[in-house]
mmCIF file of the C-alpha atoms, coordinates in Angstrom:
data_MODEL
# 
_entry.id   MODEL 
# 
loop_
_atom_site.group_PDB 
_atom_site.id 
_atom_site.type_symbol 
_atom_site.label_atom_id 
_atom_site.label_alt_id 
_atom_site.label_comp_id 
_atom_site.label_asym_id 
_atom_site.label_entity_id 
_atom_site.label_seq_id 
_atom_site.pdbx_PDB_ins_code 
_atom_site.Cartn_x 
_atom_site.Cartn_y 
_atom_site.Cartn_z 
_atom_site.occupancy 
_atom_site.B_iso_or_equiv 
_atom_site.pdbx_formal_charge 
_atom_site.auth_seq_id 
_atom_site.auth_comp_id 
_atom_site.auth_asym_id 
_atom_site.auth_atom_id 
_atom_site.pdbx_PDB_model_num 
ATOM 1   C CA . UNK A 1 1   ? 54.297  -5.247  39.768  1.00 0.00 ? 1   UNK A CA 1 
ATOM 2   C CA . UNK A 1 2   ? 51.066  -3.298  38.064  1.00 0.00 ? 2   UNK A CA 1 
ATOM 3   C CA . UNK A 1 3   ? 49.558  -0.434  39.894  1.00 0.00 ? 3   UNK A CA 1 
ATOM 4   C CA . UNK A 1 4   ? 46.328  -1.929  40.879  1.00 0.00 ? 4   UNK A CA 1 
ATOM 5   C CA . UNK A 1 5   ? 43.559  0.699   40.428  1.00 0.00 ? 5   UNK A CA 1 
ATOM 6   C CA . UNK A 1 6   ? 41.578  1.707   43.586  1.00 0.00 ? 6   UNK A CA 1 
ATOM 7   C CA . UNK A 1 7   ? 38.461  0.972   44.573  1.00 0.00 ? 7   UNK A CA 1 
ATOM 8   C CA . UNK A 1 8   ? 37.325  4.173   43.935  1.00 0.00 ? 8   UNK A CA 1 
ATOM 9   C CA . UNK A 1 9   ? 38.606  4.052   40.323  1.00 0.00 ? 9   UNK A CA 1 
ATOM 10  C CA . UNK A 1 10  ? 36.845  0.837   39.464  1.00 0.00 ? 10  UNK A CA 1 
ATOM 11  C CA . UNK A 1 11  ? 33.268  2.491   41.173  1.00 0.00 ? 11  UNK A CA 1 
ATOM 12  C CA . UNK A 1 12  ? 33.655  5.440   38.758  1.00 0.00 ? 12  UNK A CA 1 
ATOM 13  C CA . UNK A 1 13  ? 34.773  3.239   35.865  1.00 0.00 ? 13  UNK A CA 1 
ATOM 14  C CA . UNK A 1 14  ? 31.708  0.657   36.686  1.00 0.00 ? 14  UNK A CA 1 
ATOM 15  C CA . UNK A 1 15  ? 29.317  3.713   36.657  1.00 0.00 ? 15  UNK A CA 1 
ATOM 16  C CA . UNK A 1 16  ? 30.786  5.031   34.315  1.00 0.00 ? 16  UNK A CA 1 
ATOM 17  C CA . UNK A 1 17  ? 30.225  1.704   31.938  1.00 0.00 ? 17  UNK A CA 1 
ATOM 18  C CA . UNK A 1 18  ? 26.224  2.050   33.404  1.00 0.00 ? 18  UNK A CA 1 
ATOM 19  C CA . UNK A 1 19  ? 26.026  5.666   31.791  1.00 0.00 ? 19  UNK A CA 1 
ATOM 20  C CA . UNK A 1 20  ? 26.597  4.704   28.482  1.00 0.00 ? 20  UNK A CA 1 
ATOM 21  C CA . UNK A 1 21  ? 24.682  1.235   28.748  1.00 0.00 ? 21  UNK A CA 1 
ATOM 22  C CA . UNK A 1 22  ? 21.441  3.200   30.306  1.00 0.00 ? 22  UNK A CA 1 
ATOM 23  C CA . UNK A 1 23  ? 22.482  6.022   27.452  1.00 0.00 ? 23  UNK A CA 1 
ATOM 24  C CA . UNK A 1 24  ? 22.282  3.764   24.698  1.00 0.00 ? 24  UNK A CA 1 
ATOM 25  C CA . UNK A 1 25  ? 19.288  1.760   26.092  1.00 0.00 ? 25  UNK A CA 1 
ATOM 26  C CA . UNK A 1 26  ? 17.583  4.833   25.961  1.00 0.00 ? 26  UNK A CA 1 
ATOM 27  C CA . UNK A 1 27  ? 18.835  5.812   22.462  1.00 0.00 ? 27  UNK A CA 1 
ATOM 28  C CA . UNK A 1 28  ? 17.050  2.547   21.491  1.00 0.00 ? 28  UNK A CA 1 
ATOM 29  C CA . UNK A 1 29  ? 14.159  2.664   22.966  1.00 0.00 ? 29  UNK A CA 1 
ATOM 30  C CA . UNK A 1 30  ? 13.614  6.539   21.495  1.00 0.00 ? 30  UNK A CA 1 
ATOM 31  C CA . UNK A 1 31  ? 14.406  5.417   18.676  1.00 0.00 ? 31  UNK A CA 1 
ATOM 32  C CA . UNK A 1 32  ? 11.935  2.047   18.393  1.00 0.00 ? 32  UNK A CA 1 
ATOM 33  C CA . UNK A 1 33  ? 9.241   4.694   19.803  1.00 0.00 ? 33  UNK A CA 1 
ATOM 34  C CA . UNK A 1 34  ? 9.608   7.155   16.851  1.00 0.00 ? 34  UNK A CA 1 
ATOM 35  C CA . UNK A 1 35  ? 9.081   4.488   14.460  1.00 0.00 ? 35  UNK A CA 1 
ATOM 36  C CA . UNK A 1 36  ? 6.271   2.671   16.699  1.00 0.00 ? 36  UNK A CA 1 
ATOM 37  C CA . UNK A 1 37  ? 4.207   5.937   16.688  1.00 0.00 ? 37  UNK A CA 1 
ATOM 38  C CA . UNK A 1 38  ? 5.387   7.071   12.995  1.00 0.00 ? 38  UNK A CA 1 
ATOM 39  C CA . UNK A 1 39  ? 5.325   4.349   10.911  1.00 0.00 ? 39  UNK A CA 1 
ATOM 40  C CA . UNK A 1 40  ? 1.384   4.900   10.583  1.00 0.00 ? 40  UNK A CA 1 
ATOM 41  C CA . UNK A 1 41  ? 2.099   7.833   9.017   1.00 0.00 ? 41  UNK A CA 1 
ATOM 42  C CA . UNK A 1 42  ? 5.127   7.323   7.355   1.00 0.00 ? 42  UNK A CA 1 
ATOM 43  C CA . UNK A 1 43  ? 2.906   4.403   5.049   1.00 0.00 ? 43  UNK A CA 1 
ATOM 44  C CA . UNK A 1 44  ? 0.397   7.196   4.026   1.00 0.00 ? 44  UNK A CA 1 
ATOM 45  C CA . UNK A 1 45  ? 2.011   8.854   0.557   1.00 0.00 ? 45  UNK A CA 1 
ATOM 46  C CA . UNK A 1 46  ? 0.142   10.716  -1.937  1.00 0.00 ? 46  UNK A CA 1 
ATOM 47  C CA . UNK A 1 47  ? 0.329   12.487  -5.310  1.00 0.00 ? 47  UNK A CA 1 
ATOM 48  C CA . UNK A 1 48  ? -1.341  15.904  -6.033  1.00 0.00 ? 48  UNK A CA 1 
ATOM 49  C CA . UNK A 1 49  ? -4.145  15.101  -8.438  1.00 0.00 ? 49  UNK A CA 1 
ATOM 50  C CA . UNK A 1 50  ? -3.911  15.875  -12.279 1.00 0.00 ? 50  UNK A CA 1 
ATOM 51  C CA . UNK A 1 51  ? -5.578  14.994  -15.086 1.00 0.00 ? 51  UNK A CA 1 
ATOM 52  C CA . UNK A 1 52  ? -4.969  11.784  -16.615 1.00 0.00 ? 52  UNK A CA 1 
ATOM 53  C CA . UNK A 1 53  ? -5.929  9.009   -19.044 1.00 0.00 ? 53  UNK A CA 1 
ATOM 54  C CA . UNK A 1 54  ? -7.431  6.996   -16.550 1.00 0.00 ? 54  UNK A CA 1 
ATOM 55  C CA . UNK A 1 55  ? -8.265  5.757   -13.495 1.00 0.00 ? 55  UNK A CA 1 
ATOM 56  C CA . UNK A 1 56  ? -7.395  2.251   -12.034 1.00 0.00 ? 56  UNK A CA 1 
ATOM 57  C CA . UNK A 1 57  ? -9.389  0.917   -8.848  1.00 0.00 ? 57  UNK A CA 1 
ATOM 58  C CA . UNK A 1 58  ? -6.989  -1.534  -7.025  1.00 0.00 ? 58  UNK A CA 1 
ATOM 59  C CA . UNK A 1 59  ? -8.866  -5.007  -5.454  1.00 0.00 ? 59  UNK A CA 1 
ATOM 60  C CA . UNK A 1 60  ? -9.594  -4.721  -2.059  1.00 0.00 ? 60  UNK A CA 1 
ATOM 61  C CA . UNK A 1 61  ? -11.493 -2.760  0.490   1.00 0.00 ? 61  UNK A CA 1 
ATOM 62  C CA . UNK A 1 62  ? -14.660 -2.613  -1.241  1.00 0.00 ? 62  UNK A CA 1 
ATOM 63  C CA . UNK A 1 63  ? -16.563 -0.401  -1.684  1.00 0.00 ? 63  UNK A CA 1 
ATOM 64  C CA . UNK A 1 64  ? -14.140 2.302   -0.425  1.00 0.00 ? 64  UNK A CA 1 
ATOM 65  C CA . UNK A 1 65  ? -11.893 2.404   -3.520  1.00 0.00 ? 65  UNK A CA 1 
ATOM 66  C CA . UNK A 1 66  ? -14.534 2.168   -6.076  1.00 0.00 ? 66  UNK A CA 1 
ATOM 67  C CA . UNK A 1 67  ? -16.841 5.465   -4.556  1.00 0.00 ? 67  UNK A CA 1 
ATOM 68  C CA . UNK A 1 68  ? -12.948 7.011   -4.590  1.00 0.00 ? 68  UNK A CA 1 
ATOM 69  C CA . UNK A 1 69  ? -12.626 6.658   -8.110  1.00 0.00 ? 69  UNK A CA 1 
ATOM 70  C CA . UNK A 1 70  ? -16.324 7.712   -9.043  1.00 0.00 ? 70  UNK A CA 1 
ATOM 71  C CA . UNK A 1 71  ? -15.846 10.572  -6.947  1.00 0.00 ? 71  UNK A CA 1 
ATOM 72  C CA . UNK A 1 72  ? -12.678 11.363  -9.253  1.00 0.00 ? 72  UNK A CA 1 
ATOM 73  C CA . UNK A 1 73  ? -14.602 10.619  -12.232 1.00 0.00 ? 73  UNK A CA 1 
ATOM 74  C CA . UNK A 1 74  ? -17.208 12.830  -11.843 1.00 0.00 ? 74  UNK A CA 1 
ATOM 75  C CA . UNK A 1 75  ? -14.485 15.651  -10.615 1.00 0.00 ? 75  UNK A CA 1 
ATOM 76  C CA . UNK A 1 76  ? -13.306 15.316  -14.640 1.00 0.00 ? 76  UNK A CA 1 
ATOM 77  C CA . UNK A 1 77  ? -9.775  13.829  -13.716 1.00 0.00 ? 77  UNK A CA 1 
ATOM 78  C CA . UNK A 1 78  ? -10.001 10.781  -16.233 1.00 0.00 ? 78  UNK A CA 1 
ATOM 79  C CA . UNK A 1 79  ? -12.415 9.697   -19.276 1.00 0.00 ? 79  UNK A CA 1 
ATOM 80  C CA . UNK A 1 80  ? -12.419 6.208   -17.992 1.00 0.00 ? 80  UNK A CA 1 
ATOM 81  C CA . UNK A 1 81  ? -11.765 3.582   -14.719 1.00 0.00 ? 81  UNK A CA 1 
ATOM 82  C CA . UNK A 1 82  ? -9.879  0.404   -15.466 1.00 0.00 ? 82  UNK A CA 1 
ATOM 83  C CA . UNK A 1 83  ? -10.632 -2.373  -12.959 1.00 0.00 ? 83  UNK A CA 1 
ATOM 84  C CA . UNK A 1 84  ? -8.536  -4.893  -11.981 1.00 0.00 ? 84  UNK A CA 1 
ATOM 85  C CA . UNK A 1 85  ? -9.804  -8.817  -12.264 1.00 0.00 ? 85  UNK A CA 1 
ATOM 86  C CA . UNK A 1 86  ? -8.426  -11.081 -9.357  1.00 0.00 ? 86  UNK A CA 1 
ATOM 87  C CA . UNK A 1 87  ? -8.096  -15.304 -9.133  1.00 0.00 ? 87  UNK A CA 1 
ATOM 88  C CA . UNK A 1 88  ? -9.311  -14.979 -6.116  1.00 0.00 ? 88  UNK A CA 1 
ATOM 89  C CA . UNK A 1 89  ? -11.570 -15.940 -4.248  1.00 0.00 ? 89  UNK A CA 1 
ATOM 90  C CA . UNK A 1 90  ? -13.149 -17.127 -7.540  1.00 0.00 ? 90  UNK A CA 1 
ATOM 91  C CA . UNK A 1 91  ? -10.232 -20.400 -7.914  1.00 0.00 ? 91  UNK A CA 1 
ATOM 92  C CA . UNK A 1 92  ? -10.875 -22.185 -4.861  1.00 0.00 ? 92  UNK A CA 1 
ATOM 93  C CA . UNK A 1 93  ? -14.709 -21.511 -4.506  1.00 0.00 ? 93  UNK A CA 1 
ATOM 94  C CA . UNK A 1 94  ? -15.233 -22.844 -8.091  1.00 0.00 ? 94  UNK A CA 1 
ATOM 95  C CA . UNK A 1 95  ? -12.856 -26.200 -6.777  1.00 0.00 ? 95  UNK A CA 1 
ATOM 96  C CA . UNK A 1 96  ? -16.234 -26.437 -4.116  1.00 0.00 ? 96  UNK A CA 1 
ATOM 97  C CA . UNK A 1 97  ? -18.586 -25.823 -6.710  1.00 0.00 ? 97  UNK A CA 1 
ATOM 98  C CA . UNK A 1 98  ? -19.434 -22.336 -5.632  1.00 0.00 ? 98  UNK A CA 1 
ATOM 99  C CA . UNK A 1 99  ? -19.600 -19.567 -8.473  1.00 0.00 ? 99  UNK A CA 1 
ATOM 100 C CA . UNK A 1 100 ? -18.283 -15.841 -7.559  1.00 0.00 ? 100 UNK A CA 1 
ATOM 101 C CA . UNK A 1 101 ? -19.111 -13.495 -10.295 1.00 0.00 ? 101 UNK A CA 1 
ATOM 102 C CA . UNK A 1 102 ? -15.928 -11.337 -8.905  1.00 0.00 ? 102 UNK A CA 1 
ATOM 103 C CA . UNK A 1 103 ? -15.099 -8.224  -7.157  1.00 0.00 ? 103 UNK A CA 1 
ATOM 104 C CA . UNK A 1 104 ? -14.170 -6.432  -10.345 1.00 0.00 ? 104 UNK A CA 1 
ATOM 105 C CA . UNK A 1 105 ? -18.362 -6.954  -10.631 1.00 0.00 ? 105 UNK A CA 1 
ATOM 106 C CA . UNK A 1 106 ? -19.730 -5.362  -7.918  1.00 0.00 ? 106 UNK A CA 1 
ATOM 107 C CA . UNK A 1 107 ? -17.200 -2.801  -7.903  1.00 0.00 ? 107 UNK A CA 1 
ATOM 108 C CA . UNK A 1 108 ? -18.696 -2.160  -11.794 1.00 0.00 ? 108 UNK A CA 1 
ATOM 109 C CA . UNK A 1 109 ? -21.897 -2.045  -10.059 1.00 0.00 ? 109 UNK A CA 1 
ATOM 110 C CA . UNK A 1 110 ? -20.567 0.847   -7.079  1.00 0.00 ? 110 UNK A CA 1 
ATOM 111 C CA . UNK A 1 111 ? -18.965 2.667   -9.717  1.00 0.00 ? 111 UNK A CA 1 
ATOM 112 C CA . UNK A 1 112 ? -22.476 2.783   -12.481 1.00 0.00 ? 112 UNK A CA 1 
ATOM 113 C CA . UNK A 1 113 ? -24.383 3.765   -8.584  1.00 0.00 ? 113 UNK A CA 1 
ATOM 114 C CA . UNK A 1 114 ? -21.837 6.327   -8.251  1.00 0.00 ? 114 UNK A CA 1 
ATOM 115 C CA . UNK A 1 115 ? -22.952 7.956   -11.740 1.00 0.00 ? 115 UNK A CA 1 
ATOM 116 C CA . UNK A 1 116 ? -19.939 6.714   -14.462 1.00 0.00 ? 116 UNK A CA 1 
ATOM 117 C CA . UNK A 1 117 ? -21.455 5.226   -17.213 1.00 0.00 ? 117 UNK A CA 1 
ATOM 118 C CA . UNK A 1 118 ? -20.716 2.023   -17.599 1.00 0.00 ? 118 UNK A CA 1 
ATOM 119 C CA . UNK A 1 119 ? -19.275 2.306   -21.229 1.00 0.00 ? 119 UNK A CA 1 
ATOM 120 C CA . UNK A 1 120 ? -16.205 4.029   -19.486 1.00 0.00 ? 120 UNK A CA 1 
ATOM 121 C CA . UNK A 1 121 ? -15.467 1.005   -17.101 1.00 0.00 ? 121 UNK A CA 1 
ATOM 122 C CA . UNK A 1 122 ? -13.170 -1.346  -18.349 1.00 0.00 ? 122 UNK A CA 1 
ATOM 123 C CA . UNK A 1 123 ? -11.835 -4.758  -16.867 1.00 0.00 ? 123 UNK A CA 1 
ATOM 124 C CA . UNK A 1 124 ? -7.952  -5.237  -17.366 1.00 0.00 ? 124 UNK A CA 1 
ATOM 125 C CA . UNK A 1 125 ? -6.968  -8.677  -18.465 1.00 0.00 ? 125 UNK A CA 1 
ATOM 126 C CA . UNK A 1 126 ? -4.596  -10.754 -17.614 1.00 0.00 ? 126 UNK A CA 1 
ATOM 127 C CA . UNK A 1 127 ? -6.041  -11.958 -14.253 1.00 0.00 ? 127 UNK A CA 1 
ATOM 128 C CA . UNK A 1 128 ? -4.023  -10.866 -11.021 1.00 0.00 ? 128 UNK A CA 1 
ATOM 129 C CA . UNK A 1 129 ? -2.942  -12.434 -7.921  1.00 0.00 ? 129 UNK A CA 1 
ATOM 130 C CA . UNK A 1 130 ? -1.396  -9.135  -6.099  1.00 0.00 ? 130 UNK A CA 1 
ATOM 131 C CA . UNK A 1 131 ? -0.642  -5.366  -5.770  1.00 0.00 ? 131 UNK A CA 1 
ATOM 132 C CA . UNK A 1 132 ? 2.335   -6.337  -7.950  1.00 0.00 ? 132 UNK A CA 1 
ATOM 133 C CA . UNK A 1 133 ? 0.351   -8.068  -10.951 1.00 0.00 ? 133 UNK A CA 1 
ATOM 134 C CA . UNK A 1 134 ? -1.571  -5.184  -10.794 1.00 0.00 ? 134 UNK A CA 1 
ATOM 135 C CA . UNK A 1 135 ? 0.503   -2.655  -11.442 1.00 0.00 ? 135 UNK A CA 1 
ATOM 136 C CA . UNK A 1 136 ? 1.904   -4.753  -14.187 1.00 0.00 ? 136 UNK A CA 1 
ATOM 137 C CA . UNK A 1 137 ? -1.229  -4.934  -16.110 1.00 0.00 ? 137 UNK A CA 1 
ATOM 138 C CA . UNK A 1 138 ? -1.935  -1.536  -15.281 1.00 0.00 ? 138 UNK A CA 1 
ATOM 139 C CA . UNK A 1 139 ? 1.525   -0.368  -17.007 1.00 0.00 ? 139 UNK A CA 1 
ATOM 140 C CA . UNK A 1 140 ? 0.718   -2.484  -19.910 1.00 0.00 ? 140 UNK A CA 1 
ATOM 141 C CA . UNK A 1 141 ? -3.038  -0.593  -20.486 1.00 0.00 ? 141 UNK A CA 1 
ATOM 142 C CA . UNK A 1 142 ? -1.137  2.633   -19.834 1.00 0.00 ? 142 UNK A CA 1 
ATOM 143 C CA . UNK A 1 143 ? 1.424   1.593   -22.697 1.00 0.00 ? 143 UNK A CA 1 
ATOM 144 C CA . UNK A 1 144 ? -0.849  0.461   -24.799 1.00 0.00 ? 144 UNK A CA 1 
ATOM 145 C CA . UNK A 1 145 ? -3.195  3.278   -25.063 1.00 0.00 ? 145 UNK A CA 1 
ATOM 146 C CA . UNK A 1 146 ? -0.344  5.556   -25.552 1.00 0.00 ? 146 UNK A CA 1 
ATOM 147 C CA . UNK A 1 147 ? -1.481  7.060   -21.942 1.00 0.00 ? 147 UNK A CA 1 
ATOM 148 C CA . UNK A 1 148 ? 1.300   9.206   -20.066 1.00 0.00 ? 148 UNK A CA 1 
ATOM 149 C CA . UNK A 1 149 ? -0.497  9.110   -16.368 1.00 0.00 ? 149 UNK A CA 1 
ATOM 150 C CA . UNK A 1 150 ? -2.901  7.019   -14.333 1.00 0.00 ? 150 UNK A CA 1 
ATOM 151 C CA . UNK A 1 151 ? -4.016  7.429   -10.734 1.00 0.00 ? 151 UNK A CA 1 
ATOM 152 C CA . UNK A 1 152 ? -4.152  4.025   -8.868  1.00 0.00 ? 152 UNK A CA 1 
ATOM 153 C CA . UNK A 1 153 ? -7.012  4.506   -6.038  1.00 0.00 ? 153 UNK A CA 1 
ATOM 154 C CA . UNK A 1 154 ? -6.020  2.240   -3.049  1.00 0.00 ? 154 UNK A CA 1 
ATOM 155 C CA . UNK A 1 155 ? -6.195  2.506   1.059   1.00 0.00 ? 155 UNK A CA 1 
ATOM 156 C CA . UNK A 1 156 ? -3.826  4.791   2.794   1.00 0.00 ? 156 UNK A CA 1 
ATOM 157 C CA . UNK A 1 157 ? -2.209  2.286   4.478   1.00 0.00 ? 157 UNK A CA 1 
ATOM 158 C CA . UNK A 1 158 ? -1.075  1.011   1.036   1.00 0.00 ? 158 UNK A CA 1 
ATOM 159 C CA . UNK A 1 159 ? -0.207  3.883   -0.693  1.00 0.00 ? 159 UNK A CA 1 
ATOM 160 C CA . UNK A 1 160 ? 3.430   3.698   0.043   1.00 0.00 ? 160 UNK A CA 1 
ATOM 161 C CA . UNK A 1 161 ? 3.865   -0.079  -1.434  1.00 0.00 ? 161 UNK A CA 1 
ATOM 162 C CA . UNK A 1 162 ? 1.888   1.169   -4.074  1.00 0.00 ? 162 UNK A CA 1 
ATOM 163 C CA . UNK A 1 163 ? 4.293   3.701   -5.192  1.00 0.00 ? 163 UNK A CA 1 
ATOM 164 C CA . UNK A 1 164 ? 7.116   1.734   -4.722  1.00 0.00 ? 164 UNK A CA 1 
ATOM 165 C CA . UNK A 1 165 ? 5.938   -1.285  -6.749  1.00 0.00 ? 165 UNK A CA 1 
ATOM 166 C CA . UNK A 1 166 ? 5.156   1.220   -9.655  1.00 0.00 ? 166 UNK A CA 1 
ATOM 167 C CA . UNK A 1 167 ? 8.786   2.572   -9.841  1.00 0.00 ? 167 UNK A CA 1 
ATOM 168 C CA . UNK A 1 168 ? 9.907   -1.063  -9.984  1.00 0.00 ? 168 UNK A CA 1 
ATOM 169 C CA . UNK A 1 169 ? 7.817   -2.700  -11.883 1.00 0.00 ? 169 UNK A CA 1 
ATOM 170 C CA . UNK A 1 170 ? 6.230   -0.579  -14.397 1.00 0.00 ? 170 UNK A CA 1 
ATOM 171 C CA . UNK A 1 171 ? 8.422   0.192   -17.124 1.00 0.00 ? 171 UNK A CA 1 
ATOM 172 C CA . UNK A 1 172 ? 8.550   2.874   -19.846 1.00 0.00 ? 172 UNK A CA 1 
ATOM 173 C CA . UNK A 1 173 ? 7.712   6.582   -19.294 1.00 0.00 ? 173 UNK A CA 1 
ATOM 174 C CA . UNK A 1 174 ? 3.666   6.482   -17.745 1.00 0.00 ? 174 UNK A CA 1 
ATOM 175 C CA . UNK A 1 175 ? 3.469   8.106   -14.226 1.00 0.00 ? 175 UNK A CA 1 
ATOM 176 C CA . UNK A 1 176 ? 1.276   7.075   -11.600 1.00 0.00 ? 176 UNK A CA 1 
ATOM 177 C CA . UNK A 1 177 ? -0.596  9.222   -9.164  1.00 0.00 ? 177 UNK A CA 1 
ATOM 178 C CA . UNK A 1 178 ? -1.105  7.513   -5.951  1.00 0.00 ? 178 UNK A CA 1 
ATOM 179 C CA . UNK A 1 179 ? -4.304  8.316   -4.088  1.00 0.00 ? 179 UNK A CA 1 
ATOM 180 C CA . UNK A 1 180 ? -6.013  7.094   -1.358  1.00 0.00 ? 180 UNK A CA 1 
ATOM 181 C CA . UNK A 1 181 ? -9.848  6.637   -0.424  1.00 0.00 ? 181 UNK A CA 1 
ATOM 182 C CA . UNK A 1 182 ? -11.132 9.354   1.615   1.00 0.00 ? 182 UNK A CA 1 
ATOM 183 C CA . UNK A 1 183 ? -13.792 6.409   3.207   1.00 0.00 ? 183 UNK A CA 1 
ATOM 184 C CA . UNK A 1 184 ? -11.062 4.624   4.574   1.00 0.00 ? 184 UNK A CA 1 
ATOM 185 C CA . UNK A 1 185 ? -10.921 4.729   8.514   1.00 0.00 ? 185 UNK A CA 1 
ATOM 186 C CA . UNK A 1 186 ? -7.227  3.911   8.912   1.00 0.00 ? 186 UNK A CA 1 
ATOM 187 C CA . UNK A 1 187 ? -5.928  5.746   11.294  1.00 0.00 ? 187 UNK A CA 1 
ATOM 188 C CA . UNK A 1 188 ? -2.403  6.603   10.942  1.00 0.00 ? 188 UNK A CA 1 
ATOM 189 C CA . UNK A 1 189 ? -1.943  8.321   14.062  1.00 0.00 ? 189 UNK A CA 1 
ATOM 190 C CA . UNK A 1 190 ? -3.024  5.962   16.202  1.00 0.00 ? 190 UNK A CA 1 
ATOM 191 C CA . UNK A 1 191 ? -3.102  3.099   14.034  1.00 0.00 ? 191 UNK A CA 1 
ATOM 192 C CA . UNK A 1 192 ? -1.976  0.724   17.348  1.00 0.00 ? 192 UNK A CA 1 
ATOM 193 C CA . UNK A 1 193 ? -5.930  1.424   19.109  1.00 0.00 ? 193 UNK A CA 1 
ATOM 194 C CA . UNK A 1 194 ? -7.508  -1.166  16.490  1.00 0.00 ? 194 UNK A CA 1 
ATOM 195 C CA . UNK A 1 195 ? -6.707  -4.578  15.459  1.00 0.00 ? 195 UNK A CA 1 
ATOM 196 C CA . UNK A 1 196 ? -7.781  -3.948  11.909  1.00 0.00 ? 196 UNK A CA 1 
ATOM 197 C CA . UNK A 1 197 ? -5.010  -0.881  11.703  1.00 0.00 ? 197 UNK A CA 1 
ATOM 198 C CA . UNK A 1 198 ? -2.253  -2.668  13.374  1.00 0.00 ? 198 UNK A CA 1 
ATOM 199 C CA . UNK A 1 199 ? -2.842  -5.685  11.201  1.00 0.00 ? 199 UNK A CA 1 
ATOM 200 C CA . UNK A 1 200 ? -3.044  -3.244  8.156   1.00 0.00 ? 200 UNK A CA 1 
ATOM 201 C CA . UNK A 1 201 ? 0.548   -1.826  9.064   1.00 0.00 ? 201 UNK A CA 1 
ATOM 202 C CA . UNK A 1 202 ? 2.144   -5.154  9.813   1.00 0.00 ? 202 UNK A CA 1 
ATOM 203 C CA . UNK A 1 203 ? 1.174   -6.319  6.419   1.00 0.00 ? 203 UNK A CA 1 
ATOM 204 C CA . UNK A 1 204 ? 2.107   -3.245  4.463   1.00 0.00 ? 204 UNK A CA 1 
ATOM 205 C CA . UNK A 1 205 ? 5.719   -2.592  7.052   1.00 0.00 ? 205 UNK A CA 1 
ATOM 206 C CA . UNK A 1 206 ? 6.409   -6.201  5.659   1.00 0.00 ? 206 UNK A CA 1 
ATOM 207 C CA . UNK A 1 207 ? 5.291   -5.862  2.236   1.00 0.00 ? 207 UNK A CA 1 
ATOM 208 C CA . UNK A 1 208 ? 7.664   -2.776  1.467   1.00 0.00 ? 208 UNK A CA 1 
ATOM 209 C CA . UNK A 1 209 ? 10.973  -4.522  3.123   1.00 0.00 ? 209 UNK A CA 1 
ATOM 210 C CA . UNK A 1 210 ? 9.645   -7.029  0.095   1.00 0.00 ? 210 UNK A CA 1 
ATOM 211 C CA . UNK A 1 211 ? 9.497   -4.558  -2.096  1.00 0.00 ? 211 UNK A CA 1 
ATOM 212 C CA . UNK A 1 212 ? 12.723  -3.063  -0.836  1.00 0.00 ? 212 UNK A CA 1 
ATOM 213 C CA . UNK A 1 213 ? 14.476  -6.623  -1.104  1.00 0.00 ? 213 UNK A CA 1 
ATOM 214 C CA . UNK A 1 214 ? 13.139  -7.427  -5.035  1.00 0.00 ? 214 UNK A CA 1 
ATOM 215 C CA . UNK A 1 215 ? 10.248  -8.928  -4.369  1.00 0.00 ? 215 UNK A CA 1 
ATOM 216 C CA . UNK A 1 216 ? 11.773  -12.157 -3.193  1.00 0.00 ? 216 UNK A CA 1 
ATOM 217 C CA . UNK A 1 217 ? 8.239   -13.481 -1.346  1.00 0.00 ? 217 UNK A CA 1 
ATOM 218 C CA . UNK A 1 218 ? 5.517   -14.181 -3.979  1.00 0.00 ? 218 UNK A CA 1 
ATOM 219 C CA . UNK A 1 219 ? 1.803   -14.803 -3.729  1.00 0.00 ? 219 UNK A CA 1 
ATOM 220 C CA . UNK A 1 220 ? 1.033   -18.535 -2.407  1.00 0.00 ? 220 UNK A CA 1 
ATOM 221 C CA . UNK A 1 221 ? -1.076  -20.532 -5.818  1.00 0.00 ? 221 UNK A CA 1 
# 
């Protein structure tokens, strides 16, 4: 007949079995609370500044990213900005007949009040829909001026996609330098106390497992 264990045996084996369940419960939740609390800061990547051919102002957060890249003008890093010239919102107003000049316009207009002439703006063609059109286009100016570095002036929170998208999708030998705007109020140490910095990291956590996965999710037309 088998030796039936006591029941003293099966209390220490049940606690026992609660050790390592509480153990690795804890592990986990450690673990989810280092990224919670990190992530902010883990999106935030920069380049040390150098000189370079130009400067390209990504769409978005205006003016922030336009009075970063006059600031860098000024400073002598680049001869000239590139801007970038976005769809939208210009596609669906003009289906309500609304005209929007474009943001690539007014940010022309921060960057002549921020003191670069406007002979060394210049608008990249073709139109973009994304971070990932842009850095296309931005590539192709780079190879086409014969250009071996740009910086790309975005928000902190999108620094790290930024990066990323450049090693994938712009070819030859041009290097980026990532920078951020200095007037951006992301937080990334507490980027959890306001909804505009938690929706920020959500957007840019999911937009570099894109990245990561080949860009399988594109831009809705």
């Amino acid at each position: 007949m088998p030796i039936q264990d006591s029941p003293e045996t099966i209390s220490r084996l049940r606690f026992r079995r609660w050790q390592v369940l509480l153990a690795i419960c804890g592990f986990c939740i450690f673990f989810a609370a280092v990224i919670f609390f990190g992530i902010g800061r883990w999106l935030v990547m920069e380049d040390p500044l150098e000189k370079a051919s130009a400067i390209v102002v990504l769409s978005g957060a205006m003016p922030a990213r336009a009075i970063e890249a006059g600031k860098l003008y000024r400073e002598g890093y680049a001869p000239e900005i590139w801007l970038t010239h976005s769809l939208e919102p210009a596609e669906t107003l003009a289906e309500m007949g609304i005209p929007f000049t474009g943001e690539d316009y007014y940010n022309k207009l921060v960057l002549i009040h921020e003191g670069v002439p406007p002979e060394a703006i210049h608008v990249l063609q073709p139109p973009i829909l994304n971070t990932a059109d842009e850095i296309k286009v931005a590539a192709a100016a780079l190879t086409r001026g014969k250009g071996e570095v740009i910086i790309i002036v975005t928000t902190k929170a999108h620094t790290r996609r930024t990066r990323l998208l450049w090693r994938r999708l712009a070819p030859g030998p041009g290097r980026a330098i990532v920078r951020a705007a200095t007037g951006d109020s992301f937080d990334p140490r507490h980027w959890w106390r306001t909804t505009s910095d938690a929706l920020d990291v959500v957007r840019e956590a999911l937009g570099v497992l894109n990245a990561w996965a080949g860009l399988p999710v594109h831009p809705a037309r």
